[in-house]
C-alpha positions in Angstrom: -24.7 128.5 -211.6 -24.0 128.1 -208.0 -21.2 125.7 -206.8 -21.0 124.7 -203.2 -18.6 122.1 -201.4 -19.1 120.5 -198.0 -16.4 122.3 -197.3 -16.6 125.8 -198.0 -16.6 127.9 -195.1 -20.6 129.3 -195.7 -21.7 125.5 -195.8 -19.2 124.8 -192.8 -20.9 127.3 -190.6 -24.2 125.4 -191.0 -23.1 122.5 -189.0 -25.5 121.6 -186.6 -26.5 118.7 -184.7 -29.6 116.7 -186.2 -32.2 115.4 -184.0 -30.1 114.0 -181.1 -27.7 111.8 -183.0 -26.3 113.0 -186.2 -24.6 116.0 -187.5 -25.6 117.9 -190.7 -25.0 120.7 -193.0 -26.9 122.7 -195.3 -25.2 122.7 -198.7 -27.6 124.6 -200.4 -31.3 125.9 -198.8 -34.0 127.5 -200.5 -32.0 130.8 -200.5 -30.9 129.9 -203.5 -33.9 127.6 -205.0 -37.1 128.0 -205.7 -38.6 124.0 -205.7 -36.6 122.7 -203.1 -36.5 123.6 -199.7 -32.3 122.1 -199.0 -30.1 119.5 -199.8 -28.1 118.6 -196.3 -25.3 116.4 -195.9 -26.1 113.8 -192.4 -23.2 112.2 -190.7 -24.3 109.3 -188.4 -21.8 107.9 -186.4 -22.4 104.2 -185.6 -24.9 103.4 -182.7 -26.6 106.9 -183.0 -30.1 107.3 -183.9 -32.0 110.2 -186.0 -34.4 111.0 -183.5 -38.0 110.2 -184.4 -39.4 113.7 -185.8 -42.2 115.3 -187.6 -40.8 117.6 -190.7 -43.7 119.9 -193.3 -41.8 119.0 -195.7 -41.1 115.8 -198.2 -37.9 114.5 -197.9 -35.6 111.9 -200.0 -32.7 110.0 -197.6 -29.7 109.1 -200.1 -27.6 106.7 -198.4 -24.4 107.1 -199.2 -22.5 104.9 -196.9 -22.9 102.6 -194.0 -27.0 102.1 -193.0 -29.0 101.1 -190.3 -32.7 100.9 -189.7 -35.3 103.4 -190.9 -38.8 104.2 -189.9 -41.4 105.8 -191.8 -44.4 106.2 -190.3 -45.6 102.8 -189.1 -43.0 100.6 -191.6 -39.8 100.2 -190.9 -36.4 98.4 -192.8 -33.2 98.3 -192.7 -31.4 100.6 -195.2 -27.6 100.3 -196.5 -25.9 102.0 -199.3 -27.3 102.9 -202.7 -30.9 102.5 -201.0 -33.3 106.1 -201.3 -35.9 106.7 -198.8 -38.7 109.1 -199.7 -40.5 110.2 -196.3 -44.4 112.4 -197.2 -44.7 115.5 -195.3 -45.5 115.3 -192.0 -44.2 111.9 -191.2 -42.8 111.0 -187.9 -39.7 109.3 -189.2 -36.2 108.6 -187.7 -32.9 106.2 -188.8 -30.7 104.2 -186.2 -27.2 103.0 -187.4 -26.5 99.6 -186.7 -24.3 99.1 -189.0 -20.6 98.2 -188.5 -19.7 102.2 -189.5 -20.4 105.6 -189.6 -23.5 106.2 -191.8 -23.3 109.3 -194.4 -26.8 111.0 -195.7 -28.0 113.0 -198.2 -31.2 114.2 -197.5 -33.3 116.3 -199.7 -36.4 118.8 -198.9 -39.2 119.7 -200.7 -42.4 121.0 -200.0 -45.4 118.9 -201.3 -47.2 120.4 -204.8 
């Protein structure tokens, strides 16, 4: 079993900024899995945007709190929390918060079967 917490000082020193608005961390990466490429924590403060961006991997975004507007591909909505966002491989995707608060993310990774 492996137990991490967004605070431990190994997840802590994976803070980095995400695509030109947010800040992340990597709580657990494919070091330690074998299906799943991470699991990342996104902070969003209000008015920032997730840069568009192409990823080669699938991705899940778990809203957690706040929300804002997300595009996927050519479709875009506006997203708010409890809502999960699955984004295929090699989508150009990005999420603006314009919500009233910060917006909090966990995003998942894996590479399509």
């Amino acid at each position: 079993m492996i137990v991490r917490n967004l605070n431990d000082p190994e997840v802590l020193q994976t803070t980095y900024r995400a695509h030109g608005g947010g800040i992340a961390r990597m709580i657990l990466t494919s070091h330690f899995m074998q299906g799943i490429e991470f699991l990342a924590y996104a902070y969003l403060p209000k008015g920032n945007t997730l840069e568009a961006h192409i990823d080669p991997v699938e991705e899940i975004y778990f809203i957690l709190q706040g929300g804002g507007l997300m595009r996927v591909g050519d479709d875009e909505k506006s997203v708010k929390a409890g809502d999960a966002v699955w984004i295929p491989a090699g989508d150009l995707h990005s999420l603006t918060n314009n919500s009233d608060e910060d917006t909090v993310v966990l995003v998942v990774a894996a590479y399509p079967r």
